[in-house]
C-alpha positions as CSV (number, residue, x, y, z in Angstrom):
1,X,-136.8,-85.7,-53.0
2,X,-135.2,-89.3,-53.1
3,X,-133.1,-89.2,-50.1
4,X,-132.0,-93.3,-50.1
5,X,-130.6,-94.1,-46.4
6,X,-127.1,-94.8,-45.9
7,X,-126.7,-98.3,-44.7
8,X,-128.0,-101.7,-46.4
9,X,-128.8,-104.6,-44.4
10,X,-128.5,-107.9,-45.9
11,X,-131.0,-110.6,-44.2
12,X,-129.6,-113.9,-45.8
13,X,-131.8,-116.4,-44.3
14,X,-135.0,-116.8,-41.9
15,X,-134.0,-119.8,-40.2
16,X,-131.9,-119.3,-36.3
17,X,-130.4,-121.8,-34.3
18,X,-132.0,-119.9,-31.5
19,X,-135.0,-118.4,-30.3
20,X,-134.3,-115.7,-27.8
21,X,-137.4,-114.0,-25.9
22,X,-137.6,-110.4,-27.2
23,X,-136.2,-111.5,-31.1
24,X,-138.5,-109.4,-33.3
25,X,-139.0,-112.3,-35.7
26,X,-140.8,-114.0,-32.9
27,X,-143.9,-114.5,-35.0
28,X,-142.3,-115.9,-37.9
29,X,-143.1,-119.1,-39.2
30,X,-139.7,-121.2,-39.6
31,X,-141.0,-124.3,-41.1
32,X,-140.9,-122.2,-44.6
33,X,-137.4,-121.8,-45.2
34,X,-135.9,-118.8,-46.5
35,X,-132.9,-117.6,-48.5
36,X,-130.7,-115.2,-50.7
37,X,-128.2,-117.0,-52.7
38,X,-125.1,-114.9,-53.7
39,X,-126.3,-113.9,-57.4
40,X,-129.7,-112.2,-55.4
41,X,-127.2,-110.7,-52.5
42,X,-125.0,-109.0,-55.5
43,X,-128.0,-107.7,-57.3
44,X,-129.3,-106.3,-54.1
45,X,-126.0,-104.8,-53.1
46,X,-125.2,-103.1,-56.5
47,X,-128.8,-101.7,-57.6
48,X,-128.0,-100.3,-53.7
49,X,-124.6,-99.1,-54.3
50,X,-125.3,-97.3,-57.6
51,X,-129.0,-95.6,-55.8
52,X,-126.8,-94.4,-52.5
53,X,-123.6,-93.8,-54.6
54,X,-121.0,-91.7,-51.8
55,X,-123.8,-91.7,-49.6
56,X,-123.6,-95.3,-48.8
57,X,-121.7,-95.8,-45.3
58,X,-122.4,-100.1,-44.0
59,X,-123.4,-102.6,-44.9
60,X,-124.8,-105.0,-42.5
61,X,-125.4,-108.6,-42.5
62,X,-128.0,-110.6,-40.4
63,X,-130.5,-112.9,-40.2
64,X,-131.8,-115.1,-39.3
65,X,-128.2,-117.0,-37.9
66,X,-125.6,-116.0,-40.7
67,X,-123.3,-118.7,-39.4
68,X,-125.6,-121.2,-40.7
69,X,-124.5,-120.2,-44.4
70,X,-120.8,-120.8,-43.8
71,X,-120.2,-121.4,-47.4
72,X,-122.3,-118.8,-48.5
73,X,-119.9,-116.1,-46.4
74,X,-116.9,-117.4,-47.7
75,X,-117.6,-116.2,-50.8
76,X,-119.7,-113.5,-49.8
77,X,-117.3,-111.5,-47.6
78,X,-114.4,-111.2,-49.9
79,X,-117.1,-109.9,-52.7
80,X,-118.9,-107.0,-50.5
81,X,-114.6,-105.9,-49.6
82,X,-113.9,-105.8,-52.6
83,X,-116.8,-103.6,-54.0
84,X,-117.8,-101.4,-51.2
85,X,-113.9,-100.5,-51.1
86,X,-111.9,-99.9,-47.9
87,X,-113.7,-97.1,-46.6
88,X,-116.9,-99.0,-45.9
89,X,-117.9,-100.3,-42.7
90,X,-119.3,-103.5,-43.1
91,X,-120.5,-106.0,-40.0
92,X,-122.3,-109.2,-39.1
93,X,-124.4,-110.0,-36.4
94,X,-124.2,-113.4,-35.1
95,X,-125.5,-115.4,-32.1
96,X,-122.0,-117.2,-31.4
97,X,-123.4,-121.1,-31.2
98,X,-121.4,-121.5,-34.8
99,X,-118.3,-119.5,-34.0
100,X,-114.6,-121.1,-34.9
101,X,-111.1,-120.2,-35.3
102,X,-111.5,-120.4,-38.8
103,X,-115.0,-118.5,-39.2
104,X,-113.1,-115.6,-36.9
105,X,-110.0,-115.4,-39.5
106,X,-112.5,-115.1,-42.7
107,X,-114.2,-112.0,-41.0
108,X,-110.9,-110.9,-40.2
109,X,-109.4,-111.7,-43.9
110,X,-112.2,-109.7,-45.2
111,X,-112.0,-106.8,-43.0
112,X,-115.8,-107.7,-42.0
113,X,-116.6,-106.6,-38.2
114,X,-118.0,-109.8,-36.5
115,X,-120.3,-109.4,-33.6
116,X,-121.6,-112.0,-31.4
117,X,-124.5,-111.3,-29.2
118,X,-124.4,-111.8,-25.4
119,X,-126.2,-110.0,-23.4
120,X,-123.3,-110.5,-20.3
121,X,-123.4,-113.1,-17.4
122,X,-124.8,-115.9,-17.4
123,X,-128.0,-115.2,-15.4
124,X,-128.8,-112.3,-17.8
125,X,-127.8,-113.7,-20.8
126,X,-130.1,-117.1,-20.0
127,X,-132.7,-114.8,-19.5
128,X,-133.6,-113.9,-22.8
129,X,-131.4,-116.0,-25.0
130,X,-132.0,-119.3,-25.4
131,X,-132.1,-122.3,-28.2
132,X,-134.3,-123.8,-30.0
133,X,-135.4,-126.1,-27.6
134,X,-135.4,-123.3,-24.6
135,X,-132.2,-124.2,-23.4
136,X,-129.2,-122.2,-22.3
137,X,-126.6,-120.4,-24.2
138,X,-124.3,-118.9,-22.3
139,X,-121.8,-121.9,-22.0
140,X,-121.8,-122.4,-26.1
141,X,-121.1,-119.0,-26.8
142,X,-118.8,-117.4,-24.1
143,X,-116.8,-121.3,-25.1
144,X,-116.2,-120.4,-28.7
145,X,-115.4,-116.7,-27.8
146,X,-112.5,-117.9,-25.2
147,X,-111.5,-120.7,-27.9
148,X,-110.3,-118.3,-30.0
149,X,-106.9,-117.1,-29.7
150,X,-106.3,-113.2,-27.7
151,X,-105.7,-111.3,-31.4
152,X,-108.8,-112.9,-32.9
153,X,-110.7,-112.0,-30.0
154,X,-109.8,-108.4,-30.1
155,X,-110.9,-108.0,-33.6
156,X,-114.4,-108.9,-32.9
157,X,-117.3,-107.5,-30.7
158,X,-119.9,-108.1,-28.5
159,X,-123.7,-106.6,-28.8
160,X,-125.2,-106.8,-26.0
161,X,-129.1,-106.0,-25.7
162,X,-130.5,-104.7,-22.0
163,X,-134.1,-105.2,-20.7
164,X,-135.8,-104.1,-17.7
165,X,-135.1,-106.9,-16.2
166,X,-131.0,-107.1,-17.0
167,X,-131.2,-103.6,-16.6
168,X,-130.2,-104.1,-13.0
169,X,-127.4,-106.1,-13.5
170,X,-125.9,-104.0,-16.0
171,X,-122.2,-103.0,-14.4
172,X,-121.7,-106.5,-13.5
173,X,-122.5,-107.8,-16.7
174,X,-120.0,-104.9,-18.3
175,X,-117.3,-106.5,-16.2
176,X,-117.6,-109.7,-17.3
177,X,-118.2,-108.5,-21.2
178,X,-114.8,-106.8,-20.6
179,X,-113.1,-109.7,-19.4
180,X,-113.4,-111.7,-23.0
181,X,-111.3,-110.0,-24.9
182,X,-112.9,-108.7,-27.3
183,X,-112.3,-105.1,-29.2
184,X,-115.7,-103.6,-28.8
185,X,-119.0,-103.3,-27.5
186,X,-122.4,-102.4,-29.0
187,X,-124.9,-101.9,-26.0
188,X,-129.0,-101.0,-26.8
189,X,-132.3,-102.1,-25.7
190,X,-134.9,-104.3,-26.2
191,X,-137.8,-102.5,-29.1
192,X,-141.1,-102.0,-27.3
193,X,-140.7,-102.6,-23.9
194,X,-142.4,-99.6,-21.3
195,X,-140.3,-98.4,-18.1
196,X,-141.6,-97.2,-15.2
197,X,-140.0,-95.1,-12.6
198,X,-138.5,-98.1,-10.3
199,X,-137.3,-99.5,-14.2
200,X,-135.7,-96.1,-14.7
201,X,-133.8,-95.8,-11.0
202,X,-132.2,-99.4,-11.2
203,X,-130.7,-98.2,-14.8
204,X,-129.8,-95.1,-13.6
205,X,-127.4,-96.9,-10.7
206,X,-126.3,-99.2,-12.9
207,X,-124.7,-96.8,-15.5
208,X,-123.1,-95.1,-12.4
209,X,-121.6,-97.9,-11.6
210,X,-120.7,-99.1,-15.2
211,X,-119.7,-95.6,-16.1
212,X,-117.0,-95.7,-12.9
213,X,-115.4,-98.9,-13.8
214,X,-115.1,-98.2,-17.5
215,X,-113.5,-94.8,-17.0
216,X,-109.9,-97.0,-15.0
217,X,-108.2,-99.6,-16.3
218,X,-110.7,-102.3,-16.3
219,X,-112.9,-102.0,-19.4
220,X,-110.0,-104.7,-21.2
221,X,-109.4,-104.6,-24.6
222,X,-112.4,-102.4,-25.6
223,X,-110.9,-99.4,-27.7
224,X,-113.5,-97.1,-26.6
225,X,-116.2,-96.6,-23.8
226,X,-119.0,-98.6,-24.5
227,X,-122.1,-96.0,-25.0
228,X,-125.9,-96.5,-25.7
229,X,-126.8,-94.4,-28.9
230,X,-129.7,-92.1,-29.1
231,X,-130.8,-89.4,-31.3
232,X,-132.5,-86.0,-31.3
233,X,-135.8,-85.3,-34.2
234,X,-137.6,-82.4,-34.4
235,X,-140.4,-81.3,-36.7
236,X,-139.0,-79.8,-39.9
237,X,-138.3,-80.1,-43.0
238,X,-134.2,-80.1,-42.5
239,X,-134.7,-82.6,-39.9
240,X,-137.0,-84.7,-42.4
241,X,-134.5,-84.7,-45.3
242,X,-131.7,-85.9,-42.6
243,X,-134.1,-88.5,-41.5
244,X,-134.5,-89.8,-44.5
245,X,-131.1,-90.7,-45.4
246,X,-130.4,-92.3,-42.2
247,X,-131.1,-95.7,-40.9
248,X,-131.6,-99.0,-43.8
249,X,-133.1,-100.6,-46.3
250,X,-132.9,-104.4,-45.9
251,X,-132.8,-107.0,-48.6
252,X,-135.0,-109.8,-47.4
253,X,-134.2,-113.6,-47.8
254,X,-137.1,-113.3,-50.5
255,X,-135.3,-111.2,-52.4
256,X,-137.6,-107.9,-51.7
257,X,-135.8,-104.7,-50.1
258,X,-138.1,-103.8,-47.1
259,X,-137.2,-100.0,-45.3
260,X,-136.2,-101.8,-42.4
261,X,-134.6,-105.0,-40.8
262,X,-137.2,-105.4,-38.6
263,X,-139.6,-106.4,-41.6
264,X,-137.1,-108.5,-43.7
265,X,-137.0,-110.7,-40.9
266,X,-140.3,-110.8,-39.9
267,X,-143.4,-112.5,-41.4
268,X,-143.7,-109.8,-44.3
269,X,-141.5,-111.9,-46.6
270,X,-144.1,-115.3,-45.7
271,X,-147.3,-113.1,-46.9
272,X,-148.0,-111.9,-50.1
273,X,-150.3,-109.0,-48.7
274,X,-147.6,-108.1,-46.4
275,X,-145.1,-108.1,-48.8
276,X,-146.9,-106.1,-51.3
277,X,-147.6,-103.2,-48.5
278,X,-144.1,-103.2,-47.2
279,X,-141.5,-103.9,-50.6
280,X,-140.1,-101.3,-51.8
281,X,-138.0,-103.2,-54.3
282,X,-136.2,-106.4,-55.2
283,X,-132.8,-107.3,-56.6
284,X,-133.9,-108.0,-60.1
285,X,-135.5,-104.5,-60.6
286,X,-134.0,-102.7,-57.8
287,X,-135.1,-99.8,-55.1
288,X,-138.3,-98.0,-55.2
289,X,-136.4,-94.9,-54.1
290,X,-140.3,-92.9,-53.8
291,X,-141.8,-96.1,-52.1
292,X,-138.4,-95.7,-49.7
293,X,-138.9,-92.1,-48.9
294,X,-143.0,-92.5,-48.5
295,X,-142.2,-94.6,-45.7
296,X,-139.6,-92.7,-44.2
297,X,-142.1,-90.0,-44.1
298,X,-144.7,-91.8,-42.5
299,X,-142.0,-92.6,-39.5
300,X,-141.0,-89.1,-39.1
301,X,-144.7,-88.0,-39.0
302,X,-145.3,-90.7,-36.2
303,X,-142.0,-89.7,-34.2
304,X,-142.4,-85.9,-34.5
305,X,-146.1,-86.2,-33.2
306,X,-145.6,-88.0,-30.4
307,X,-144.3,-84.8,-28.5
308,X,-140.9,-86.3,-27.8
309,X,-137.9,-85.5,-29.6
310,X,-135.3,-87.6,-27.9
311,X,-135.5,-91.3,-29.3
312,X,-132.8,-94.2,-28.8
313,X,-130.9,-95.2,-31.7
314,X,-133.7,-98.1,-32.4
315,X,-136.4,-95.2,-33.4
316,X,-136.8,-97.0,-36.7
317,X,-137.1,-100.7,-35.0
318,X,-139.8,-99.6,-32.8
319,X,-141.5,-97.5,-35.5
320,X,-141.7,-100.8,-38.0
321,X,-142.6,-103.1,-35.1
322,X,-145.6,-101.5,-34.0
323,X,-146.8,-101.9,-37.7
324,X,-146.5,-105.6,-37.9
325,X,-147.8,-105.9,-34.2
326,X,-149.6,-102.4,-33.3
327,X,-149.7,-101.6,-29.7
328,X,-149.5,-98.0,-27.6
329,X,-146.6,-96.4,-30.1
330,X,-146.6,-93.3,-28.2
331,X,-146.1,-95.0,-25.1
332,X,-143.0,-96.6,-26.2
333,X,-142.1,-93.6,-27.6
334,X,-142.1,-91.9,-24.2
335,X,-140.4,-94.7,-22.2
336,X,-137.4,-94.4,-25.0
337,X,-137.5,-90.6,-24.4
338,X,-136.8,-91.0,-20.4
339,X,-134.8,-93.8,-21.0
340,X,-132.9,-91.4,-23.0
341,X,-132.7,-88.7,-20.9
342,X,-131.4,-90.9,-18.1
343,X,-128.3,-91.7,-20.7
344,X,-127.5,-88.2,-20.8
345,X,-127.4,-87.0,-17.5
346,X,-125.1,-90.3,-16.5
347,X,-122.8,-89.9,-19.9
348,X,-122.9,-93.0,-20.9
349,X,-125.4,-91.9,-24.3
350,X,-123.8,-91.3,-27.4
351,X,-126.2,-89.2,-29.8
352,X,-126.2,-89.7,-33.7
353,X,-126.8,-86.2,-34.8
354,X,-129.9,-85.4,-37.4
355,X,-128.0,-82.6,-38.2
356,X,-125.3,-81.5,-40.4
357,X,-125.2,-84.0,-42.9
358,X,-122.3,-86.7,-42.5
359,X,-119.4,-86.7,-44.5
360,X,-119.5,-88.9,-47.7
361,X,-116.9,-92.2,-47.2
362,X,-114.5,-92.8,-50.2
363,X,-115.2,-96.0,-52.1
364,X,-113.9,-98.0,-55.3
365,X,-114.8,-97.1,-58.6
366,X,-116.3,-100.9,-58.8
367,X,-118.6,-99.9,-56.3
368,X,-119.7,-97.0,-58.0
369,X,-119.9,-98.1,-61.8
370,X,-121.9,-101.3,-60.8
371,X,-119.2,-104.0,-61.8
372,X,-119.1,-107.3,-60.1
């Protein structure tokens, strides 16, 4: 089988304007620059495209700080809408310190879902996510997002991550996320941390609380009820072909598709050795669909026998992370399993089924003969 997942990310650079606490590229070395230039980005996308064909569903951009390559999204956006068609969701993640009136009306333009991170008031937010020289973000960020006029703000989001120690300020920083504006909002955790019991009680009051207020009028301009995702695996060979096709492959700013974001961004692209254990591909010759589903298999064995089979959304993120920096996988396996359960019984998880297949998503004929 050559299952090919159904999302590419796109990692266009290595270098951040930021260096926030739990980032996963934390051990990267940012001194050796990094990055795709559009020809590499439309190989990358189209050797995808014409592997995934209907199966295809995002496209994702990241980083790195995409805002840093301003030019390079002005004439990237346009490109990816008009192959992918209008049936594809395509997004950006973005820390916010570059974010403008006119940045905001390209992503809108394009039909490209901008999301800026901020992790909610400023006390949290500080916490984690600070620049380069350890600073504070808060005031940047939450600045450009009010700068922007009410219509602009409601067309983009806000990803917000949650740690054990934000954790217990989660309902107030939902208020305040609500009070920007803005049309939506992504919430997950932080990959690898471990909760304890106390960790697990201060969550569980705070999505109480969070799940009150965003059931009335006061969750703002956000179309639907914010929700952590999480997923359900189970040994078996219908749940492994499922698994397979879900999650990404990410194109790294060297050029090399890696089975996850997680390694694009990390050190893997830096080291040859690395990069020969974890590439599965490049844009010149395109995807190494059984070095793709060899990996996926090696996850789902490592989920499946840790005797849990709820997992957050992150499953993959955690999975890859422990193999660049290997620590007690089970462990954090466990701690996303109650953290999981703790969603459920509060409603306020959303689960991404394993099981049946999603629909396919209707794209342009460009997309699926390769032109571009």
């Amino acid at each position: 089988m050559t299952t090919i997942p159904e999302e590419i990310d796109i990692c266009v650079s290595n270098q951040c304007n930021m260096r926030c606490r739990y980032c996963y590229s934390g051990l990267l070395d940012r001194s050796r620059a990094q990055k795709l230039d559009l020809r590499r980005i439309k190989l990358a996308v189209l050797h995808y495209l014409r592997a995934a064909g209907l199966r295809a569903e995002k496209i994702s951009i990241s980083g790195g700080e995409p805002l840093l390559e301003k030019k390079l999204l002005a004439a990237l956006l346009p490109w990816l809408r008009k192959e992918a068609g209008p049936g594809m969701r395509i997004e950006c993640f973005s820390n916010g310190l570059l974010l403008d009136r006119p940045t905001a009306e390209l992503f809108r333009r394009s039909n490209v879902h901008l999301r800026i991170s901020l992790d909610g008031a400023a006390r949290s937010h500080d916490l984690n996510r600070v620049t380069c020289g350890g600073g504070p973000s808060f005031r940047r960020v939450t600045a450009n997002i009010k700068a922007l006029p009410p219509d602009l703000r409601r067309v983009i989001g806000i990803s917000t991550t949650v740690t054990r120690t934000t954790a217990p300020y989660l309902s107030e920083n939902i208020k305040f996320l609500a009070s920007l504006g803005a049309g939506d909002l992504g919430l997950s955790f932080a990959v690898q941390e471990k909760w304890g019991r106390s960790d697990l009680g201060a969550l569980r009051r705070e999505l109480r609380a969070a799940a009150r207020y965003l059931s009335g009028p006061g969750r703002g301009a956000f179309g639907e009820i914010p929700k952590f995702g999480y997923k359900s695996l189970r040994p078996g060979k219908a749940w492994l072909e499922k698994f397979c096709g879900q999650g990404e492959v990410s194109i790294g700013p060297d050029g090399v598709f890696y089975p996850c974001s997680i390694i694009s961004a990390s050190r893997a692209a830096q080291d040859p050795k690395l990069r020969a254990r974890y590439g599965v591909g490049d844009c010149v010759s395109g995807l190494d669909l059984a070095k793709v589903r060899a990996s996926r298999e090696e996850a789902f064995r490592a989920a499946t026998a840790s005797g849990q089979s709820l997992f957050l959304a992150c499953l993959l993120c955690i999975y890859y992370k422990d193999l660049l920096e290997p620590g007690d996988l089970n462990a954090v396996f466990k701690s996303s399993a109650d953290i999981v359960r703790v969603l459920r019984e509060e409603g306020m998880g959303s689960e991404n089924p394993d099981l049946p297949p999603a629909p396919a998503v209707k794209r342009s004929r460009a997309a699926l003969s390769g032109r571009g």
